[in-house]
C-alpha positions in Angstrom: -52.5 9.4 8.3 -50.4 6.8 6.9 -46.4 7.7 6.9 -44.3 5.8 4.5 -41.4 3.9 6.6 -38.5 3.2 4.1 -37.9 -0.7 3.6 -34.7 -1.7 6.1 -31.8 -2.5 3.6 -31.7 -6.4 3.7 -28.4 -6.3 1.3 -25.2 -8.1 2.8 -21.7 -7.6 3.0 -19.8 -9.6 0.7 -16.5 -9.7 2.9 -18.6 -10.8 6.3 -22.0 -12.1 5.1 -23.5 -9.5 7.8 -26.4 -7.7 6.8 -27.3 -3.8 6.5 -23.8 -3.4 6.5 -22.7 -3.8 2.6 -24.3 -0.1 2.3 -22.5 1.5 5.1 -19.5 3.2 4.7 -17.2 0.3 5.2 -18.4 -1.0 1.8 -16.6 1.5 -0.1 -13.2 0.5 1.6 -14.1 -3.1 1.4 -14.2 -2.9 -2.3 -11.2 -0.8 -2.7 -9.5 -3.7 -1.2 -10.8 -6.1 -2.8 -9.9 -4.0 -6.3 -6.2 -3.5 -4.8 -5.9 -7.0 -4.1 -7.2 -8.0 -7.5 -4.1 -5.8 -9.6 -1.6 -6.7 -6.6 -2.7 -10.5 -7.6 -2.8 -10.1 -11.2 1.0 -8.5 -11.5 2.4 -11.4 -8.5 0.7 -14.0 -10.8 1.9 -13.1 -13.8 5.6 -12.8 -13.0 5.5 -16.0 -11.1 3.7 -18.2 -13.7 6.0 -16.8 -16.3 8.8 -18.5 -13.5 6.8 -21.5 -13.1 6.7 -22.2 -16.5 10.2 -21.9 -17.4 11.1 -24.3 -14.7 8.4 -26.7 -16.2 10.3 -26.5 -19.3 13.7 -26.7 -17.5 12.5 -30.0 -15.6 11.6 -31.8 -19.3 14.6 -31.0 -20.3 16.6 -32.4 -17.5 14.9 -35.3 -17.4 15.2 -36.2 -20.6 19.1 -35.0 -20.9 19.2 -37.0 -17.6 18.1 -40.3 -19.3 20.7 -39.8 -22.0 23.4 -39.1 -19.6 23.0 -42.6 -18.2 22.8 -44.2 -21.1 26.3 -43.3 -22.0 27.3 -43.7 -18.3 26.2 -47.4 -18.1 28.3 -48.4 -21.3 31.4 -46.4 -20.2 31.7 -47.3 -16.9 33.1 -51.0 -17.9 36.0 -49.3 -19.2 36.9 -48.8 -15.4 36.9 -52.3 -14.4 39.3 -55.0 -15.5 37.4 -56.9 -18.0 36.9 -60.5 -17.1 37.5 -61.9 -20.8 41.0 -60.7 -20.7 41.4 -62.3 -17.4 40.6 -65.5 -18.7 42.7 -65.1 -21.2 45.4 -64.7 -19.5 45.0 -67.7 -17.3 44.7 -69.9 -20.3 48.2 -68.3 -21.4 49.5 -69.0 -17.8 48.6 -72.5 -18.0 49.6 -73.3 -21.6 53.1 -71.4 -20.7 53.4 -74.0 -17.5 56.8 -76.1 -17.3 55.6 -79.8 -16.5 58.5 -81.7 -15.1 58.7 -85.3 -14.1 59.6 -86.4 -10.6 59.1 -89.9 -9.3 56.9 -91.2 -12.0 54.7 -88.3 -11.9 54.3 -85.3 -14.1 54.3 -82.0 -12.0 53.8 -78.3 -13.2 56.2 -75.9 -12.6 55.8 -72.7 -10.5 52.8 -70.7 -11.9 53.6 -67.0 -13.7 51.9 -64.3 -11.6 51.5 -61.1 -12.7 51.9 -58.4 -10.0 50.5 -55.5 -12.7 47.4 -53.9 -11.1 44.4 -53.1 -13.5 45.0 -49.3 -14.2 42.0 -47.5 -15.9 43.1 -45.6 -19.7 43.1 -41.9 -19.4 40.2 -41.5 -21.6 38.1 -43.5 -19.6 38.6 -42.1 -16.3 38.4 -38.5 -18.2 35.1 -39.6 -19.9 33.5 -41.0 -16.6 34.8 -38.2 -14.4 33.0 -35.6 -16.8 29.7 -37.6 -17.5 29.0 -38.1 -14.0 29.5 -35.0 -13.3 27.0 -33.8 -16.0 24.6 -35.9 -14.5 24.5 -34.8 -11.3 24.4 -31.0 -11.9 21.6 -31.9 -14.1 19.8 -33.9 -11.1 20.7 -31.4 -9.0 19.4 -28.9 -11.4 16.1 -30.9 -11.3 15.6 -31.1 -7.8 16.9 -27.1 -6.9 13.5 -26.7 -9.8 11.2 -28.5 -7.8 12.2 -26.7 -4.6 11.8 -23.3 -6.2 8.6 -24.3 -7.6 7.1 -25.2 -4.3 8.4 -21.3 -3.1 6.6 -19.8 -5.3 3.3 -22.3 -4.9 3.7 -20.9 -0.6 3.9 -17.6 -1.7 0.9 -17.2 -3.6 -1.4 -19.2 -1.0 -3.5 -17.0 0.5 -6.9 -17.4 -0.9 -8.7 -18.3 2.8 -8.4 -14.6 4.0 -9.8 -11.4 3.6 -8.2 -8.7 0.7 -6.8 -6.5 3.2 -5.3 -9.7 5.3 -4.1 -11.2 1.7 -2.7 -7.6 1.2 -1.3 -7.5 4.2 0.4 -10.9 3.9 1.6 -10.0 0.1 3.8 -7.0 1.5 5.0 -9.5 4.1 6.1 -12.0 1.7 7.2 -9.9 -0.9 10.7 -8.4 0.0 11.5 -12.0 1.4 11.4 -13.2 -2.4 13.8 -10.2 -3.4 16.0 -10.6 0.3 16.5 -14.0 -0.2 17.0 -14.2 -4.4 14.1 -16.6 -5.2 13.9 -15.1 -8.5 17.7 -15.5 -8.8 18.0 -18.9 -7.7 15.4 -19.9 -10.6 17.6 -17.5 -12.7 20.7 -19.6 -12.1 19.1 -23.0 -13.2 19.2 -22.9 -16.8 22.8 -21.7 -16.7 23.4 -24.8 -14.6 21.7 -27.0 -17.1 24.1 -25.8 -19.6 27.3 -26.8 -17.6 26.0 -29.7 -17.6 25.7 -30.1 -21.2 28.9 -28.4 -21.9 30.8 -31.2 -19.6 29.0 -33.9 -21.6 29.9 -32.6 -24.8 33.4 -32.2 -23.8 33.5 -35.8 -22.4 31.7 -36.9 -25.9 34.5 -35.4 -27.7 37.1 -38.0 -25.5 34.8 -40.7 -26.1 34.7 -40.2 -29.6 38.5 -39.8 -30.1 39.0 -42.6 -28.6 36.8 -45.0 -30.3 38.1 -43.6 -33.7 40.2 -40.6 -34.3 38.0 -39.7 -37.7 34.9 -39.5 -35.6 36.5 -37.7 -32.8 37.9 -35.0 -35.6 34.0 -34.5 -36.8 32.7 -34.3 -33.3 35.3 -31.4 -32.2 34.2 -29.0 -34.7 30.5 -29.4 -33.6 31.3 -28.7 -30.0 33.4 -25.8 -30.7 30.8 -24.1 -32.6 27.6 -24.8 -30.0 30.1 -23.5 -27.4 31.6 -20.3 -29.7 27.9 -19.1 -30.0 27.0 -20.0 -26.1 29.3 -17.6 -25.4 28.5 -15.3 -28.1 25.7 -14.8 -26.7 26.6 -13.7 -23.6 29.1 -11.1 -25.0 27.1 -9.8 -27.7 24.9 -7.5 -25.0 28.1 -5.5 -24.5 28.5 -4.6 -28.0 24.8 -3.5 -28.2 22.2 -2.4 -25.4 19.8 -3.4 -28.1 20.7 -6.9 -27.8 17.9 -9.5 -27.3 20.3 -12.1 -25.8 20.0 -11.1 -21.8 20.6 -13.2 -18.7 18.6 -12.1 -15.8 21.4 -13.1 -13.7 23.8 -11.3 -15.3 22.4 -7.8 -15.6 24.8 -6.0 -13.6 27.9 -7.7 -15.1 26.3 -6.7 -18.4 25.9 -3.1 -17.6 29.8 -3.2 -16.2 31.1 -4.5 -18.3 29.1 -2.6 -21.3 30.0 0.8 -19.7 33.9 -0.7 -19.8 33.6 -1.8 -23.3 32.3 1.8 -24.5 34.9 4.1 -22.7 37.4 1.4 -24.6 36.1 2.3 -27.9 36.3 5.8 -27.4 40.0 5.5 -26.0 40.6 3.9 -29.3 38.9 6.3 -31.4 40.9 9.0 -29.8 44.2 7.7 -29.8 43.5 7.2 -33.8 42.1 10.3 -33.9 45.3 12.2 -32.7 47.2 9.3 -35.3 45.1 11.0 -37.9 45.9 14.4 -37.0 49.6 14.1 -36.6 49.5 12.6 -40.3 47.1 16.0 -41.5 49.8 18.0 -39.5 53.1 16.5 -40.9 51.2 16.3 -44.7 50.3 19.9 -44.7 54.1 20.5 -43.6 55.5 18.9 -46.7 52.2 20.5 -48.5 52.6 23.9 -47.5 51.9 25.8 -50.9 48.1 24.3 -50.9 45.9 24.7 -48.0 43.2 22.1 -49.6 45.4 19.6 -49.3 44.5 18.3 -46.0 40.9 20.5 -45.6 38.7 17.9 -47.0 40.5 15.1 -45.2 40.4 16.8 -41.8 37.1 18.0 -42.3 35.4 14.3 -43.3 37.7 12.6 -39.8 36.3 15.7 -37.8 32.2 15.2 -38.7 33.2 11.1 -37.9 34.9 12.4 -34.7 31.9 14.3 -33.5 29.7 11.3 -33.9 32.1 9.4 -31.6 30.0 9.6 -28.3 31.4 11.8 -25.5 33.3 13.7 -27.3 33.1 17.3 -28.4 35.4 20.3 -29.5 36.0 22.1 -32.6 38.2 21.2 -35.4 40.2 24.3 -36.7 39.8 22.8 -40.6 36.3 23.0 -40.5 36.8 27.0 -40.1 38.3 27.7 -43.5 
């Protein structure tokens, strides 16, 4: 009698390519890590493309504020050196301004007129230069510091020639470096950088411009104020509101400080002129004293506005009549 052998199980394992094994009870754990190191990979990618492609951004941007930079740099760095047209201008006065005297039959110039001035730079020039250049090298610098962060994050996220429990492995390895040594807060720090830089060249534009003609200078002013008024707006409007769309990943902390200080200052205020406001009830309803609804309503409407004030609590006596 014929018995009915089961067919060996010719399957293989997709980690180690070894057969009758992708059945056994490794397989199970194999594919949990595989399924761990898919959603480890997904959430690391993610947050690191969305770095990688700021920086992209960031680098277009310095480049092309770069190139502008040296545009103006080129044509206001004569301003530094003597000019060589006014030289020779003054040696044609020198010589036209010569005594000639005659001695012996023969006409001989007099003593030449040196000058012993030094070339000395106008203020506006050295102020123009000294800020330009250094606009353009925080923004180079700003440029390079991009590329070096970008290459971080490009080494973190190679491991694609291991196994999932190795790359997992490796991934927890790597991982509190980037938070131990503020990868994510070096790349934070960049744009904030970039706008230094164009903060020094707009304040060196505004010295340029006054200088090549007061009118222009007086239209550029106004311009820079106002780009500078809302760059800091936005970096103080988060303390007014948590809601506040305008945040800085660097600045988080500071925001929460200083948000926390803001709010204990508003109540401090609210209850100093709530005491104001109650010392005014008090004294009214002594010159009042024959009618008691003289200062009910009044204390009443301050004491709902008082409760809504936040950290504060008690009970007002007028709302009790």
């Amino acid at each position: 009698m014929d018995v009915a052998h089961p067919e060996p199980n010719t399957s293989t394992c997709p980690c180690c390519s070894h057969p009758n094994h992708a059945s056994g009870p490794g397989s199970s754990s194999s594919d949990a890590w595989q399924k761990m190191w898919t959603k480890v990979r997904e959430v690391d990618a993610r947050k690191i493309t969305g770095t990688k492609e700021d920086l992209d951004t960031l680098l277009v941007f310095a480049g092309l504020f770069s190139a502008v930079v040296t545009t103006f740099v080129v044509d206001s760095y004569a301003s530094l050196q003597p000019d060589s047209m006014d030289e020779l201008v003054f040696l044609m006065r020198q010589s036209l301004s010569q005594n000639y005297t005659i001695a012996d039959g023969v006409l001989r110039p007099g003593a030449p007129v040196i000058s012993d001035m030094p070339f000395v730079a106008p203020l506006w020039a050295v102020r123009v230069n000294g800020l330009w250049f250094a606009s353009l090298i925080v923004s180079l610098s700003t440029a390079s510091f991009a590329m070096l962060v970008k290459q971080w994050l490009i080494a973190y996220l190679a491991m694609d020639w291991i196994s999932p429990e190795e790359q997992l492995r490796a991934r927890q390895f790597r991982h509190p470096g980037l938070k131990d040594w503020r990868v994510f807060e070096i790349a934070a720090v960049l744009p904030l950088l970039l706008h230094v830089s164009l903060g020094l060249f707009f304040l060196g534009l505004c010295f340029y411009t006054a200088a090549a003609n007061q009118l222009v200078g007086r239209s550029t002013l106004p311009l820079v104020a106002g780009w500078a008024f809302f760059a800091l707006l936005t970096v103080v409007a988060p303390l007014v509101s948590p809601r506040c769309p305008y945040r800085i990943t660097l600045l988080k902390a500071a925001l929460r400080i200083g948000r926390y200080w803001f709010s204990s200052r508003v109540r401090w205020m609210c209850s100093r002129l709530l005491d104001f406001a109650r010392f005014c009830i008090r004294l009214l309803s002594k010159l009042v004293p024959s009618n008691n609804d003289v200062h009910v309503a009044p204390c009443r409407s301050i004491c709902i506005l008082w409760h809504r004030v936040p950290g504060r609590g008690g009970r007002c006596h007028a709302t009790a009549v």
